[in-house]
LUMFIRO-721421 format. One record per atom (N, C-alpha, C): atom name; residue in three letters; chain; y, x, z. Coordinates in Angstrom, 2 decimals, always signed. Layout:
N
[r "CA"; "ALA"; "A"; [Y; X; Z]]
...
***
This chain:
96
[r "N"; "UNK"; "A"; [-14.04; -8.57; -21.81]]
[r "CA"; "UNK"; "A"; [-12.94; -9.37; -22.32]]
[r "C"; "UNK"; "A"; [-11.67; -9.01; -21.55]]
[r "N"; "UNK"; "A"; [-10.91; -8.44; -22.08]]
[r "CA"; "UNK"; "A"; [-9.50; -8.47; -21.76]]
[r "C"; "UNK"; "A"; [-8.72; -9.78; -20.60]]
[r "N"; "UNK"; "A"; [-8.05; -9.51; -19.67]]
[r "CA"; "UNK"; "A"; [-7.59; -10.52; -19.06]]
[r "C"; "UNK"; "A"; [-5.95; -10.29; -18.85]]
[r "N"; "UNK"; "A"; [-5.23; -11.22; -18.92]]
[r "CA"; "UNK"; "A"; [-3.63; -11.31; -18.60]]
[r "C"; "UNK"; "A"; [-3.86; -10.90; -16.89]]
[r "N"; "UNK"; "A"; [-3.17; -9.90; -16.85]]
[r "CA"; "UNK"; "A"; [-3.07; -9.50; -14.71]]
[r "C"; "UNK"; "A"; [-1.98; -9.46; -14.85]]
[r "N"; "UNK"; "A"; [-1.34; -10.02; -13.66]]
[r "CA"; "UNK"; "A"; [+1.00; -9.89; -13.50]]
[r "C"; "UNK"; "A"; [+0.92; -8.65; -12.99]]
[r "N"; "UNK"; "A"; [+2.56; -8.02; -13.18]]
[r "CA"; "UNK"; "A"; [+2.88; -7.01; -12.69]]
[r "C"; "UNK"; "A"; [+4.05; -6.81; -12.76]]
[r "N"; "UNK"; "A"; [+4.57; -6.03; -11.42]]
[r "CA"; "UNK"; "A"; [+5.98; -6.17; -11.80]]
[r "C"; "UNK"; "A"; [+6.61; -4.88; -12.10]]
[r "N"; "UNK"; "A"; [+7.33; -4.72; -12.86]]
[r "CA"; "UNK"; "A"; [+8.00; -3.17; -12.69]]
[r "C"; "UNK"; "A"; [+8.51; -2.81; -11.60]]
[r "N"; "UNK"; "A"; [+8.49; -1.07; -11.72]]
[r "CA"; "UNK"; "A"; [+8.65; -0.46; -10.71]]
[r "C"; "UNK"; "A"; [+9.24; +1.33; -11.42]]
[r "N"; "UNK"; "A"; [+9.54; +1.98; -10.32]]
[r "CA"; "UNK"; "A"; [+9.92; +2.95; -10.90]]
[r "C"; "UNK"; "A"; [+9.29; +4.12; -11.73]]
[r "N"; "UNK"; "A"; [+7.91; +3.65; -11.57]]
[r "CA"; "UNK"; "A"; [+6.87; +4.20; -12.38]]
[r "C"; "UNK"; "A"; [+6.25; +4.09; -13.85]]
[r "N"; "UNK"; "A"; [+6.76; +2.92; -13.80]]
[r "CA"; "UNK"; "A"; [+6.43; +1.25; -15.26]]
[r "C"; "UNK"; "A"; [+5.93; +0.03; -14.30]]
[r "N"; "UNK"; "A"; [+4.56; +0.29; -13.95]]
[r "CA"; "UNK"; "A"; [+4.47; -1.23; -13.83]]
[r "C"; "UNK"; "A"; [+3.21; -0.99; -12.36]]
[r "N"; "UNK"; "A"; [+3.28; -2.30; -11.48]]
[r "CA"; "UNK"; "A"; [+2.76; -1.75; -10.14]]
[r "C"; "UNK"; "A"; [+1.81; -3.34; -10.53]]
[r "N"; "UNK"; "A"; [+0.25; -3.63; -10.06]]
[r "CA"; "UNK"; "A"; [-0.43; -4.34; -9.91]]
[r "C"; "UNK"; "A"; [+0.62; -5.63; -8.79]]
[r "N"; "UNK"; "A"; [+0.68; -6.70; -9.52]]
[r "CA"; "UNK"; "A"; [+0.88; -7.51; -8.08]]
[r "C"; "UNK"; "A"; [-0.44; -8.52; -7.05]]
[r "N"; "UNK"; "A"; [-0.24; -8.55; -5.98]]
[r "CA"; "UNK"; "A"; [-0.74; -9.08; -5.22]]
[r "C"; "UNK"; "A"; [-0.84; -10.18; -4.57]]
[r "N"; "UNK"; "A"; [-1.45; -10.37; -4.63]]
[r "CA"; "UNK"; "A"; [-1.37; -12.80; -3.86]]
[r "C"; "UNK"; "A"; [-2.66; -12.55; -2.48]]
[r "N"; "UNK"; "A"; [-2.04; -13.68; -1.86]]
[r "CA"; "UNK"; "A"; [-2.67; -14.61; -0.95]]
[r "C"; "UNK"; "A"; [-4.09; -15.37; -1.40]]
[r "N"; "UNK"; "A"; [-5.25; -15.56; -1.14]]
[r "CA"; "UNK"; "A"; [-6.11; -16.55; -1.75]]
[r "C"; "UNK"; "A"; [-5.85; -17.61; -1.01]]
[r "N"; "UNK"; "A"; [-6.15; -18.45; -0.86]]
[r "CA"; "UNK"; "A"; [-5.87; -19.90; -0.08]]
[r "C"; "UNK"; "A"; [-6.34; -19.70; +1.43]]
[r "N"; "UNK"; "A"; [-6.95; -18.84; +1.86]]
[r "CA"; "UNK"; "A"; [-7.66; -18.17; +3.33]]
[r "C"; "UNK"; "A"; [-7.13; -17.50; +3.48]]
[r "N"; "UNK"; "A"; [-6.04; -16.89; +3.04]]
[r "CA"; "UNK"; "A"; [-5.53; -15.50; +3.21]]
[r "C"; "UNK"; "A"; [-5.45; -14.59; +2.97]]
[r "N"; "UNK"; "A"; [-6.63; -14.27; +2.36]]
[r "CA"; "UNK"; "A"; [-7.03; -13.02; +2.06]]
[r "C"; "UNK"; "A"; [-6.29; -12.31; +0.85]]
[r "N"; "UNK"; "A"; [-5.99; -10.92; +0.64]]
[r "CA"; "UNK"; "A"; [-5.28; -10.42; +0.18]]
[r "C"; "UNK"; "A"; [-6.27; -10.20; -1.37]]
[r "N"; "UNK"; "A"; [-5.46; -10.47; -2.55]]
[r "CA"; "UNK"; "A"; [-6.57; -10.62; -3.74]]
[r "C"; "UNK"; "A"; [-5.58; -10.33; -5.40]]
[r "N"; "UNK"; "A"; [-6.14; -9.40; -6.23]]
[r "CA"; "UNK"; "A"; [-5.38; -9.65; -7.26]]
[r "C"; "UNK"; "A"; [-5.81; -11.02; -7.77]]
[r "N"; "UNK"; "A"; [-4.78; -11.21; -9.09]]
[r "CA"; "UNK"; "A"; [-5.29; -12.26; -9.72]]
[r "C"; "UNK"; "A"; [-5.24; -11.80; -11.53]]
[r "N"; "UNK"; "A"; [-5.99; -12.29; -11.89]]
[r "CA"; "UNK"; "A"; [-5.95; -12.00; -13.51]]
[r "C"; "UNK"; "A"; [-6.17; -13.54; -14.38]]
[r "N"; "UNK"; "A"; [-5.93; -13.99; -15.31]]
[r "CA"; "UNK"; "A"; [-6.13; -15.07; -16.16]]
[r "C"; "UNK"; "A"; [-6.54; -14.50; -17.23]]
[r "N"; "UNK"; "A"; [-7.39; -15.36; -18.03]]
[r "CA"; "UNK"; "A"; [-7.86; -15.48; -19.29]]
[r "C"; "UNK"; "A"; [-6.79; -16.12; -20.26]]
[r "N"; "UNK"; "A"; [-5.71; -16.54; -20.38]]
[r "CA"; "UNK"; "A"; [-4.83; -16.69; -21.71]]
[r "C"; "UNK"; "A"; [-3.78; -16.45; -20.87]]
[r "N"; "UNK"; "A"; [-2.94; -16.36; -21.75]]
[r "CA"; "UNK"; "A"; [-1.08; -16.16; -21.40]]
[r "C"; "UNK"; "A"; [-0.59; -17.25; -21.30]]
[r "N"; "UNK"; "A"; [-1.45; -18.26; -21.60]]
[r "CA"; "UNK"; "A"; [-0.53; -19.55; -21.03]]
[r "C"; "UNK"; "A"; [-0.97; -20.16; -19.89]]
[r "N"; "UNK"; "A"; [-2.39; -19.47; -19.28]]
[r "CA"; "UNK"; "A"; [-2.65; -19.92; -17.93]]
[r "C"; "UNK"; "A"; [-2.05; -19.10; -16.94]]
[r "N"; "UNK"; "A"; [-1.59; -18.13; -17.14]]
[r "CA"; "UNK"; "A"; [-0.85; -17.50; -16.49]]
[r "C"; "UNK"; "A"; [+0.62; -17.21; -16.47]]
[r "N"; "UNK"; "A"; [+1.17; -17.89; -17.07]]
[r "CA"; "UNK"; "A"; [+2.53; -18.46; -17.25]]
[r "C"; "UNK"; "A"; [+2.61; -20.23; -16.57]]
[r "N"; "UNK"; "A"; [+1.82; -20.91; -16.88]]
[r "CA"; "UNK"; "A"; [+1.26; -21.83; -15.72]]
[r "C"; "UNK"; "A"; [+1.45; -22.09; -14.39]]
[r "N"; "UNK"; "A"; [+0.86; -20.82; -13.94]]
[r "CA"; "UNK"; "A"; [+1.16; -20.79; -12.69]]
[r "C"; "UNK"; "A"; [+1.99; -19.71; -12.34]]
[r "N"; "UNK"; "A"; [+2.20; -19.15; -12.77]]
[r "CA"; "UNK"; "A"; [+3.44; -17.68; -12.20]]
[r "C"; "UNK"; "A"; [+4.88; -17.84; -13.10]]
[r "N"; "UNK"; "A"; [+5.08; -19.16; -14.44]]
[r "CA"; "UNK"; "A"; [+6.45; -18.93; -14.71]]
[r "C"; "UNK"; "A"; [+5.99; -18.00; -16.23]]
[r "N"; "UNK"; "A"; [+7.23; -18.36; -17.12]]
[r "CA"; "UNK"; "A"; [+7.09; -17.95; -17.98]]
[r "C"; "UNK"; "A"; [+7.82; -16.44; -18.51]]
[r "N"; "UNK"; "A"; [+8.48; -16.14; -17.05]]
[r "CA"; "UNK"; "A"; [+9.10; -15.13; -17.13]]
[r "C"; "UNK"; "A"; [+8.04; -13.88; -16.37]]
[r "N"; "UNK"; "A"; [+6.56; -14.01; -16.14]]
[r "CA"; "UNK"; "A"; [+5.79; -13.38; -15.29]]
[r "C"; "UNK"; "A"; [+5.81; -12.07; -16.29]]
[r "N"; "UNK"; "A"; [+5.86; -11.26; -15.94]]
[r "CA"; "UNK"; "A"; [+5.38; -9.73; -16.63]]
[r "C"; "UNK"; "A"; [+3.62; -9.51; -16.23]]
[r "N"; "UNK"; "A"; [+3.33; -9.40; -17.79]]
[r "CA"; "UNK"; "A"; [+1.84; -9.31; -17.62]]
[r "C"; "UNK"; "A"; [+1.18; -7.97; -18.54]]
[r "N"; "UNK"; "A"; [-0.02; -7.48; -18.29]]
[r "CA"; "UNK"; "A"; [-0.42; -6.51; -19.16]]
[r "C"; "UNK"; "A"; [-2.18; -7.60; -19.30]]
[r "N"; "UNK"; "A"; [-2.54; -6.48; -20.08]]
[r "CA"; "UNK"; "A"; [-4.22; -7.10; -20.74]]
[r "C"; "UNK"; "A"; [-5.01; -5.65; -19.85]]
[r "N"; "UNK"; "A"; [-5.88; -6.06; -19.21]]
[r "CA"; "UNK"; "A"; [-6.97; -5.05; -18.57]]
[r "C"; "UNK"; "A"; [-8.05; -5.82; -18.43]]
[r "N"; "UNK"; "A"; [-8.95; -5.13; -18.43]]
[r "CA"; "UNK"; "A"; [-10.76; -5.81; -18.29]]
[r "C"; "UNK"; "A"; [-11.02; -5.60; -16.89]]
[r "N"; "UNK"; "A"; [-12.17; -6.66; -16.78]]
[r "CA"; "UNK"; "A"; [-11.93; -6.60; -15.15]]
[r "C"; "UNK"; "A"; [-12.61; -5.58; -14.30]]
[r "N"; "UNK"; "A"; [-13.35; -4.84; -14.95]]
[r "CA"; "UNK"; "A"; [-13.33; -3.39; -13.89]]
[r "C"; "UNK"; "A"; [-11.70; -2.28; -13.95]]
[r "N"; "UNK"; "A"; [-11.29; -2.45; -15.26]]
[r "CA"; "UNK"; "A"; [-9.75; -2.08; -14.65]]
[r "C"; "UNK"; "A"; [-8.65; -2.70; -13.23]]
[r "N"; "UNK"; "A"; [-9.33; -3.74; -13.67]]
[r "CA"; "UNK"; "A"; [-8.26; -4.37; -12.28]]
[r "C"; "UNK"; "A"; [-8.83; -4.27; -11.19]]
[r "N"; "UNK"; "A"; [-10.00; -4.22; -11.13]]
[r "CA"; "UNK"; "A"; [-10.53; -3.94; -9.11]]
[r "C"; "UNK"; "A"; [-10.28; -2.67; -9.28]]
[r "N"; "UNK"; "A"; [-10.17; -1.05; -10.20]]
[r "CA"; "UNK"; "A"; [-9.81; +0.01; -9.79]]
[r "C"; "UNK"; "A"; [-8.49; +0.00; -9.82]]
[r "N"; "UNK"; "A"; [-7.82; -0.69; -10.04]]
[r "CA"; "UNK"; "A"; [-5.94; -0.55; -9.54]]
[r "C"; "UNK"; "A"; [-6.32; -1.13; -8.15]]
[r "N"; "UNK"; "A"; [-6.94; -2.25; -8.23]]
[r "CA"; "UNK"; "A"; [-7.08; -3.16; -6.50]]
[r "C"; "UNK"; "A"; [-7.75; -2.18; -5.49]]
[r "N"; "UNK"; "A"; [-8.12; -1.56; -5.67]]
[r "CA"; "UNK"; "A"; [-9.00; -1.13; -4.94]]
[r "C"; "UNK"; "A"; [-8.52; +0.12; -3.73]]
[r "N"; "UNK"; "A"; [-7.33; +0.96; -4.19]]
[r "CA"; "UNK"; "A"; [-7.02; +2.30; -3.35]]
[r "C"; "UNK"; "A"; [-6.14; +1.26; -2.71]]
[r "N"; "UNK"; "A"; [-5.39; +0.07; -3.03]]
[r "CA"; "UNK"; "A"; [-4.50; -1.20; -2.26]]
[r "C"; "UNK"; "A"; [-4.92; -1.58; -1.36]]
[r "N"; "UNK"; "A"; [-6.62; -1.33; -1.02]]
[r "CA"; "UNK"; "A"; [-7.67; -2.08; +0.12]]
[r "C"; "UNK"; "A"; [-7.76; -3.85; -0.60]]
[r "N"; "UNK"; "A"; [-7.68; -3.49; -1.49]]
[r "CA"; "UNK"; "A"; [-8.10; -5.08; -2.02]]
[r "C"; "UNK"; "A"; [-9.43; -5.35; -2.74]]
[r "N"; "UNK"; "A"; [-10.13; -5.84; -2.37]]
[r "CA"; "UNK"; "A"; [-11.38; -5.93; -3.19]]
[r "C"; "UNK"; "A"; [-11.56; -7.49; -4.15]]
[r "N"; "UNK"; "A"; [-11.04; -8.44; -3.56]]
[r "CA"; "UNK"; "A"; [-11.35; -9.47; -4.21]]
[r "C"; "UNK"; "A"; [-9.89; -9.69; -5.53]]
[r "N"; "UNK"; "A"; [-10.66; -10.30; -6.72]]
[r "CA"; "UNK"; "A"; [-9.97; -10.36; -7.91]]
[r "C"; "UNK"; "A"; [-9.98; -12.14; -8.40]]
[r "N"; "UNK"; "A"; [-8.89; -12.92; -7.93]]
[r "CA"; "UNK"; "A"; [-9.35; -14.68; -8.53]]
[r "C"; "UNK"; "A"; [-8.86; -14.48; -9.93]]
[r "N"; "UNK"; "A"; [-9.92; -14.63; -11.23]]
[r "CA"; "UNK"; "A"; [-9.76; -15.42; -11.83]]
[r "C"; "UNK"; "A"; [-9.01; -16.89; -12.80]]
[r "N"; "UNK"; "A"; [-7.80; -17.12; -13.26]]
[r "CA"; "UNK"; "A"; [-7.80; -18.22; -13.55]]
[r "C"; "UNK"; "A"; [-7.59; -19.18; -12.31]]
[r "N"; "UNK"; "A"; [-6.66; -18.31; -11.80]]
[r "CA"; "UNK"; "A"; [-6.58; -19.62; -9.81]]
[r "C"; "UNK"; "A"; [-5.26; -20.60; -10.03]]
[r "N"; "UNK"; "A"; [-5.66; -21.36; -10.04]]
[r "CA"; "UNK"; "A"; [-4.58; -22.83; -10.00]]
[r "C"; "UNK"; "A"; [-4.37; -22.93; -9.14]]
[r "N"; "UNK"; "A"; [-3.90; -23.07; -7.66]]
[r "CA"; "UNK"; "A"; [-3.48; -23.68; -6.52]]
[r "C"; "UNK"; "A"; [-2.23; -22.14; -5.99]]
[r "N"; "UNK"; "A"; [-1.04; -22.44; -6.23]]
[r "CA"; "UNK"; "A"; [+0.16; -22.06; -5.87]]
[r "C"; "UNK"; "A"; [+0.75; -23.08; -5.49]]
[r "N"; "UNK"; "A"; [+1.41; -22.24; -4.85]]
[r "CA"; "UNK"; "A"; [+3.02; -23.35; -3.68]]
[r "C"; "UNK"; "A"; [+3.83; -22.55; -4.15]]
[r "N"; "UNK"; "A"; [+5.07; -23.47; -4.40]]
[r "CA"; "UNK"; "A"; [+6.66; -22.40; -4.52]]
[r "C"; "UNK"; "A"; [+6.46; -21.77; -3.02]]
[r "N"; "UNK"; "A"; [+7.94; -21.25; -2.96]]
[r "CA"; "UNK"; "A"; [+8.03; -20.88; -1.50]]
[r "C"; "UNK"; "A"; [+9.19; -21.43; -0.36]]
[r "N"; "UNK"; "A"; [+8.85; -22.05; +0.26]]
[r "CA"; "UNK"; "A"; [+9.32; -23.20; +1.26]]
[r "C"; "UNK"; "A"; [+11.09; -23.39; +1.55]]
[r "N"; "UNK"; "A"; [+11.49; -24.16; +1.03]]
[r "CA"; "UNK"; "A"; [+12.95; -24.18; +0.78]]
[r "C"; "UNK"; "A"; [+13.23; -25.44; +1.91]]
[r "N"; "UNK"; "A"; [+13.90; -25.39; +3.09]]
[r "CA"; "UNK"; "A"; [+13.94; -26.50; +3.73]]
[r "C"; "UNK"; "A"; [+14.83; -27.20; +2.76]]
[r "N"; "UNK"; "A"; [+14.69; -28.96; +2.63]]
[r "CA"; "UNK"; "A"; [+15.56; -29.80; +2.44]]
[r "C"; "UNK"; "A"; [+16.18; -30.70; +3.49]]
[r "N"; "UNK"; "A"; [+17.51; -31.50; +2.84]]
[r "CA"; "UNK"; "A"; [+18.30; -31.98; +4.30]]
[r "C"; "UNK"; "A"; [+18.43; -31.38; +5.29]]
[r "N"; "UNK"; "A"; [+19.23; -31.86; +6.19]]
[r "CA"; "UNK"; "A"; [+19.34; -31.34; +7.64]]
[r "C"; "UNK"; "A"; [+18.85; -31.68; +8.66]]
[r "N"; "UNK"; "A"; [+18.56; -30.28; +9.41]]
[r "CA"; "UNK"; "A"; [+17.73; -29.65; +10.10]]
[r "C"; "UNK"; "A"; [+17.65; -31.11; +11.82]]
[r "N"; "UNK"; "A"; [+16.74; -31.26; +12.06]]
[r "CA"; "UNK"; "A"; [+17.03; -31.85; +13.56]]
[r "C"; "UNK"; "A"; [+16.19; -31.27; +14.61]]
[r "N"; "UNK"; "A"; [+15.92; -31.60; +15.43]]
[r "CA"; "UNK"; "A"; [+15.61; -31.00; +16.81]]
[r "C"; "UNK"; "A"; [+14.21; -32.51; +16.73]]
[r "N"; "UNK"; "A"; [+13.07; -31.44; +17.97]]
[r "CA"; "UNK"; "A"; [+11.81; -32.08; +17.70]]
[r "C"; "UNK"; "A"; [+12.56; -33.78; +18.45]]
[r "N"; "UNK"; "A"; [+13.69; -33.85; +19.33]]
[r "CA"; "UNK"; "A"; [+13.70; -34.96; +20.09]]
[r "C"; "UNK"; "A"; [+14.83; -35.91; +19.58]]
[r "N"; "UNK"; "A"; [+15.21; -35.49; +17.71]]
[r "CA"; "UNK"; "A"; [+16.25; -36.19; +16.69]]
[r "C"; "UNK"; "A"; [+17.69; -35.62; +17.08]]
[r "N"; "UNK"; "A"; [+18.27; -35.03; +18.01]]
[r "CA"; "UNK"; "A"; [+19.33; -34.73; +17.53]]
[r "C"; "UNK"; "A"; [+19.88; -33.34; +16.71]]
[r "N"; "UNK"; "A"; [+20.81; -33.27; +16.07]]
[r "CA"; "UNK"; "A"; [+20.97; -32.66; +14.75]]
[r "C"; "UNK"; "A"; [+20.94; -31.32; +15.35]]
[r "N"; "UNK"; "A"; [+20.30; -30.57; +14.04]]
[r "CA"; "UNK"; "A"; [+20.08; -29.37; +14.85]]
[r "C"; "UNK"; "A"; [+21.49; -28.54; +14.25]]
[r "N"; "UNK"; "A"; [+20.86; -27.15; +14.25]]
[r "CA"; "UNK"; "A"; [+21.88; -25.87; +14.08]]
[r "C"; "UNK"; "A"; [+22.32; -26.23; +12.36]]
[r "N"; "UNK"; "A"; [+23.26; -25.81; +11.63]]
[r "CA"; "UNK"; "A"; [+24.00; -25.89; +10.24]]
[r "C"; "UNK"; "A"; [+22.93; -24.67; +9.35]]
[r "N"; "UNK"; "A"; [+22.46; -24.70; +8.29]]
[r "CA"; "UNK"; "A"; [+21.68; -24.21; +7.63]]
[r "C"; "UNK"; "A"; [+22.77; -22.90; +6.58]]
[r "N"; "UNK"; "A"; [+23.58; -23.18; +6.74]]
[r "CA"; "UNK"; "A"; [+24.72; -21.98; +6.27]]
[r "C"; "UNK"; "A"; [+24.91; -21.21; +6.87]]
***
């Protein structure tokens, strides 16, 4: 069965992208519909269709072996809000 894998262009066409698993570990990811994977990556994600022995041989010369599936648990990426203070409350450094 065909799976949605992201990818982003590159100067070649298109380069496998790569995620974090929740341990760390370095892992492609592929989904089963285009709307689970717009879900979690945005509806602007660039995706192709590959079966999943295609995607562990792109993962694989990367040193990546593990492939999640359909993975729900993303975080944006950490935007402090308000201003900044010091561990003992007074205001810290200006964020500009």
């Amino acid at each position: 069965m065909p799976l949605y894998v992201p990818v982003r262009r590159c100067s070649s066409g298109f380069a496998l992208r790569v995620f974090r698993s929740p341990l760390g570990d370095r892992t492609a990811v592929a989904f089963t519909t285009k709307r689970r994977l717009s879900d979690v990556l945005g509806t602007e994600q660039v995706s192709i269709r590959l079966a999943l022995p295609a995607v562990r041989a792109l993962a694989a010369p990367l040193g990546v072996d593990l492939v999640s599936v359909d993975p729900q648990l993303t975080a944006p990426p950490v935007r402090p809000t308000g201003p900044l203070t010091l561990p003992d409350g007074r205001p810290g450094p200006s964020r500009d």
